[in-house]
C-alpha positions in Angstrom: 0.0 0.0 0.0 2.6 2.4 0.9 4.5 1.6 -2.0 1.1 2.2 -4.4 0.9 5.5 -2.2 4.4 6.5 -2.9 3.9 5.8 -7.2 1.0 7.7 -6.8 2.5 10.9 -5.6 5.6 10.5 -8.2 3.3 10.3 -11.3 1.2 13.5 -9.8 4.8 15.1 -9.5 5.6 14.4 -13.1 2.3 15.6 -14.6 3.0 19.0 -12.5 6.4 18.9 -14.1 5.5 18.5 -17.3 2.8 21.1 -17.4 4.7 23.9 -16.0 7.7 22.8 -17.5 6.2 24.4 -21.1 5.0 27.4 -19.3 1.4 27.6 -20.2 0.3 27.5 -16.9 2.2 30.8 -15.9 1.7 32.5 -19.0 -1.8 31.9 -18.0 -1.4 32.9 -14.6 0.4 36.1 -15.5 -2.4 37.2 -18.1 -5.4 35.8 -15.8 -4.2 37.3 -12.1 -3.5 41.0 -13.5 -6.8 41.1 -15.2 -9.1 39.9 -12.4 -7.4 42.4 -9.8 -8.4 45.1 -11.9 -11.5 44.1 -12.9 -12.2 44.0 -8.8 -10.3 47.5 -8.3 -13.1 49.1 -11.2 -16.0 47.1 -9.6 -14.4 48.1 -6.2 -14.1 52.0 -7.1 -17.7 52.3 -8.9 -19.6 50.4 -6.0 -17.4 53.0 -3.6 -19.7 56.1 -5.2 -22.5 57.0 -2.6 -26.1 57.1 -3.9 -27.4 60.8 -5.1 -30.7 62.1 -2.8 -33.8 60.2 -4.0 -36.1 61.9 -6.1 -38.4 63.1 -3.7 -41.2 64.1 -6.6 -43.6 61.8 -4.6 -44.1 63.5 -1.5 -45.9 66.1 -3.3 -47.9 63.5 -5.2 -48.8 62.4 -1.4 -49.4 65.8 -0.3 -52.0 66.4 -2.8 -53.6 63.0 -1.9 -53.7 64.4 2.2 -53.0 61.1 3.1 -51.2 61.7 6.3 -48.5 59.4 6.9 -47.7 58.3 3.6 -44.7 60.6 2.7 -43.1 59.5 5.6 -43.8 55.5 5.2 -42.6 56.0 1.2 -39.3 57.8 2.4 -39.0 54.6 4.4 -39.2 52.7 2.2 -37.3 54.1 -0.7 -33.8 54.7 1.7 -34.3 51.2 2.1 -34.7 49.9 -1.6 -31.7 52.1 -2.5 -29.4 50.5 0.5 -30.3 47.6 -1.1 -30.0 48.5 -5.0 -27.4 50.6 -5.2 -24.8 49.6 -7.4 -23.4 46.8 -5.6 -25.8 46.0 -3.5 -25.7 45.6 -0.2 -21.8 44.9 0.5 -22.1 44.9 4.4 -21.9 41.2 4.6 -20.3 40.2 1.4 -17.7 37.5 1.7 -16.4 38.0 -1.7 -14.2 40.7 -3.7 -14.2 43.7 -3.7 -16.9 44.1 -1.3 -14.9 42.2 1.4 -12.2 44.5 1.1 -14.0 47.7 1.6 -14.9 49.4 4.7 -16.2 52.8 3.7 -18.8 51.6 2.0 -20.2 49.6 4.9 -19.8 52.2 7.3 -22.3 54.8 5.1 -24.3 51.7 5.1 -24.6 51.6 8.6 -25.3 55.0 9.1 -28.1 54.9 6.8 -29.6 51.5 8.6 -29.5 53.1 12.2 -31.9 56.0 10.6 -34.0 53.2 9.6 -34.2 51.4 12.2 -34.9 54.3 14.3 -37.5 55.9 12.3 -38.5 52.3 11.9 -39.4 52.2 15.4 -40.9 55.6 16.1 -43.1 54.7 13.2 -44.2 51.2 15.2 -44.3 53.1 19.1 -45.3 56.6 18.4 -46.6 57.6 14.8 -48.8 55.0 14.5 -50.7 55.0 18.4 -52.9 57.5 19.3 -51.8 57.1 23.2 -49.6 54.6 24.8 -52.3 52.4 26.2 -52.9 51.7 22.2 -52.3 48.7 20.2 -49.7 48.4 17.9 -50.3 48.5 14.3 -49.7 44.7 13.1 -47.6 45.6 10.0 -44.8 47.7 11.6 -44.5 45.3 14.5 -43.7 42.6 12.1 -41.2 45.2 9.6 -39.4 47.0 13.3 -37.6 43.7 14.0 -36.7 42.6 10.3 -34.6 46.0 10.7 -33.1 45.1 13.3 -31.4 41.9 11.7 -27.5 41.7 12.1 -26.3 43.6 8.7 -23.8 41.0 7.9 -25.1 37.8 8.1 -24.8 36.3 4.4 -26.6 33.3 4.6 -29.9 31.6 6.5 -31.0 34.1 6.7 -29.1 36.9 4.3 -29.2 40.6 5.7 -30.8 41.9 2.6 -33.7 38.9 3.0 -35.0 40.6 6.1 -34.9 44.0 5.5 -37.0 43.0 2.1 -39.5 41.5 4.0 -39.7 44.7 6.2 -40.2 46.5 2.8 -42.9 43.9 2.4 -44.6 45.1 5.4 -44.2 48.7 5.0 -45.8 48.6 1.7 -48.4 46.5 3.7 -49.1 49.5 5.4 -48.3 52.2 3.0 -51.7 50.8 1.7 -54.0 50.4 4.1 -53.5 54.1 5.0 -54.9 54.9 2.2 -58.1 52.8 2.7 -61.1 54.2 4.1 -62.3 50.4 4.8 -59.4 49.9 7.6 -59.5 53.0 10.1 -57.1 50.7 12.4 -53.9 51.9 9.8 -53.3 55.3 11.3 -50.6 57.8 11.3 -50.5 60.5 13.9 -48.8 63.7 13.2 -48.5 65.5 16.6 -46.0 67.4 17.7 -45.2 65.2 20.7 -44.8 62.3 18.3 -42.5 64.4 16.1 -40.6 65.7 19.5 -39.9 62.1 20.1 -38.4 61.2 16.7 -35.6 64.2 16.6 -34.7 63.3 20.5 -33.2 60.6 18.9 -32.0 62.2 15.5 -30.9 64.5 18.1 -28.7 62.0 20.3 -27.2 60.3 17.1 -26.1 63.1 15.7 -24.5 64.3 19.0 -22.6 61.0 19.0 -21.0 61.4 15.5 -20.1 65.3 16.5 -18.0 63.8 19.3 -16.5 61.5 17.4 -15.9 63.4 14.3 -14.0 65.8 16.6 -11.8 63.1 18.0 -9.9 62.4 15.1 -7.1 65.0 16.4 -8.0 64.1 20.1 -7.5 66.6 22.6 -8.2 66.7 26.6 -11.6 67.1 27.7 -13.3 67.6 31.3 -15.4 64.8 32.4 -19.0 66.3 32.9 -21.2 62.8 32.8 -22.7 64.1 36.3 -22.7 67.8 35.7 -25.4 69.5 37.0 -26.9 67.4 39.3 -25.3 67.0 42.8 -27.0 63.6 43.7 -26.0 62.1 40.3 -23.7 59.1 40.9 -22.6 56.4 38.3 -21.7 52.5 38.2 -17.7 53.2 38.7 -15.4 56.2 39.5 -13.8 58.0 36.6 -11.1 60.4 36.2 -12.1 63.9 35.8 -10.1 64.5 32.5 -10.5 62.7 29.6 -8.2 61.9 26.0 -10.8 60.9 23.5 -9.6 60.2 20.3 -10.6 58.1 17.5 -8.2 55.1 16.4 -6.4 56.3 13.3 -8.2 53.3 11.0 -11.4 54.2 12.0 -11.3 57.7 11.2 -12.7 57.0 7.5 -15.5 54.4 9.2 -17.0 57.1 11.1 -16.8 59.7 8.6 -18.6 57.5 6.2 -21.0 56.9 8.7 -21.9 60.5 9.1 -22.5 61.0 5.5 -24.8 57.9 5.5 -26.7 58.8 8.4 -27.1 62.8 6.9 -27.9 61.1 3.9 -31.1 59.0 5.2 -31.8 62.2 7.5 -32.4 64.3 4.2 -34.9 61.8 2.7 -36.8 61.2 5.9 -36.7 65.4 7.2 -38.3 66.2 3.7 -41.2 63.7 4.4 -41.7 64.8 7.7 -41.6 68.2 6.3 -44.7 66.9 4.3 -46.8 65.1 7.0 -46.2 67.4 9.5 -46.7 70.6 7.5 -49.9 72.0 9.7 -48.4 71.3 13.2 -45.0 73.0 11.5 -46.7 75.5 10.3 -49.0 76.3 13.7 -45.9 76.2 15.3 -44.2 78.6 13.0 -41.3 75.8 12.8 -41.2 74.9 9.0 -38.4 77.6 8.5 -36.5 75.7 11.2 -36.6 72.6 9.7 -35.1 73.6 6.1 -32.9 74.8 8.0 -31.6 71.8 9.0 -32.0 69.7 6.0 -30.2 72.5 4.5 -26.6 71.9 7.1 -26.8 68.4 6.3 -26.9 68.4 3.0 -23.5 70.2 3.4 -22.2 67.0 4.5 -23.2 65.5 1.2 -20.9 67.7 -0.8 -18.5 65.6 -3.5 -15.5 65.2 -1.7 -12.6 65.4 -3.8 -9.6 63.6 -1.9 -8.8 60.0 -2.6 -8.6 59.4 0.9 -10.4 61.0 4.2 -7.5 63.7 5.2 -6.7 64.3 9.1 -4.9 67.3 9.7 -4.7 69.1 12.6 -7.1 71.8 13.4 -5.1 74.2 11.9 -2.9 72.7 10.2 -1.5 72.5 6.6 -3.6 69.8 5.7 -7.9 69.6 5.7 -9.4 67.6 8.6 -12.3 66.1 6.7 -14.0 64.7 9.8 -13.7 68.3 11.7 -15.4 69.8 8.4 -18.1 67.0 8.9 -17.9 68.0 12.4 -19.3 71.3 11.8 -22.0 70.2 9.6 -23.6 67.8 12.1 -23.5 69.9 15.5 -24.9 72.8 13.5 -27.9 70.5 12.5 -27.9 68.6 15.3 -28.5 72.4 17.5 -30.9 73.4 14.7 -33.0 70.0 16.0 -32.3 71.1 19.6 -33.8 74.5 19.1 -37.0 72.6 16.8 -37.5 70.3 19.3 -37.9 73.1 21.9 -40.6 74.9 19.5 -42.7 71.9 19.4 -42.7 72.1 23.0 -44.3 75.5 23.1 -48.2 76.0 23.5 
């Protein structure tokens, strides 16, 4: 047997001799290899290119319908058919070329899936109940949690499977809206349900401000108990802080900004729709351009191969301070619209 074994293994070693020995196989090779990795850099470089703003021609369309509600359930739904259309795909949880090797990509993904997951919910807990003792509208309890899937799991089941049965259900309920014959599809545009939305818009983008900012990290005093003098916490911490963002991560969350201002333009322009009389009794619409207007600074072509991190005022741009500015302005421009809706 052993002896069988050891023939065995000679005669493979001849053949693999033989045909390399002419130097087909590595003419091959040289031709084949060089073509693929480019073919993966072009596929790599177009699926890099972030979607434009959707046409948002429908929330008129919707507007003139006065079905309340809908604008904001089609915004939905279209950020989420372009997450998972654009060119591409969704590459999140590919386990392939190029998508494998990218990050920035994923990380604008993300930002635009933790908008619609939010707005997701708000939809399922607020929008949709008249008081909290209400029930649930059936449709977005089933769509809330298909959000909520892990966003790279590529197999049973894949990412993209659930958040296309969410789609499913939003649609579901995009259309009974609109029907007089099911009064139990409702969408409530209050102020306190809108208040409740941009607290946490409002908290996000407060996040990504602070850790846009790190990317040149600095010292800063710790005020997690400020203001209150009974307010105590888990486990001591030192009163000065160093923040700063890991040097590979810098591009993540600037990618995740833009994806989140992204989503936030789509879904702001709905609500902008929906909510035009309680805007407008408020005397808030003005203050809500105003905000889709700073973030779709962040949304600007940027024309640097590569996210830059200079220091503050340094010779070189800090993209992610630039991004910086962009979100805390919006995200004070919610702060002051959030106070407005509070008012009698």
């Amino acid at each position: 047997m052993i002896e069988k074994i050891k023939d065995l293994v000679a005669r493979a070693k001849e053949s693999a001799q033989d045909w390399l020995g002419n130097g087909l196989a590595l003419k091959i090779a040289a031709v084949v290899v060089p073509v693929y990795l480019v073919i993966v850099m072009i596929f790599g470089v177009y699926w890099s290119f972030t979607p434009d703003i959707p046409n948002t021609q429908y929330l008129q369309k919707d507007a003139k319908m006065g079905v309340i509600g809908s604008a904001t359930t089609s915004a939905l739904i279209d950020v989420t058919e372009t997450l998972l259309d654009k060119p591409g795909g969704f590459i999140s949880n590919d386990i392939s070329p190029p998508g494998i090797f990218m990050d920035d990509m994923p990380a604008w993904e993300y930002g635009v899936l933790i908008q619609v997951r939010d707005l997701s919910r708000a939809m399922r807990e607020n929008f949709s109940r008249s008081q909290s003792q209400s029930q649930e509208d059936g449709d977005l309890a089933k769509a809330e949690p298909r959000f909520s899937f892990s966003n790279n799991s590529w197999a049973v089941p894949a990412s993209e499977s659930e958040y296309r049965q969410g789609i499913k259900f939003l649609k579901a309920y995009r259309s009974r809206l609109a029907d007089v014959d099911q009064p139990q599809a409702q969408f409530y545009a209050r102020a306190d349900n809108l208040r409740y939305w941009l607290a946490g818009v409002e908290s996000r983008l407060g996040s990504l401000s602070q850790r846009l900012s790190a990317s040149v990290g600095r010292p800063r005093l710790n005020t997690d108990l400020a203001n209150d003098a009974n307010a105590r916490q888990s486990t001591p911490a030192s009163t000065e802080l160093q923040i700063k963002t890991p040097w590979l991560e810098i591009d993540n969350v600037f990618y995740e900004s833009r994806g989140t201002a992204w989503a936030l333009i789509c879904f702001l322009k709905a609500v902008e729709v929906d909510f035009a009389d309680v805007l407008a009794n408020k005397n808030a619409s003005v203050s809500l351009r105003q905000i889709i207007r700073e973030l779709e600074g962040t949304q600007q072509a940027m024309f640097s191969p590569m996210v830059l991190n200079g220091s503050g005022f340094g010779f070189l741009a800090n993209h992610s301070l630039v991004m910086a500015s962009y979100i805390s302005r919006a995200n004070g421009a919610i702060t002051d619209l959030r106070d407005l809706l509070s008012q009698g």
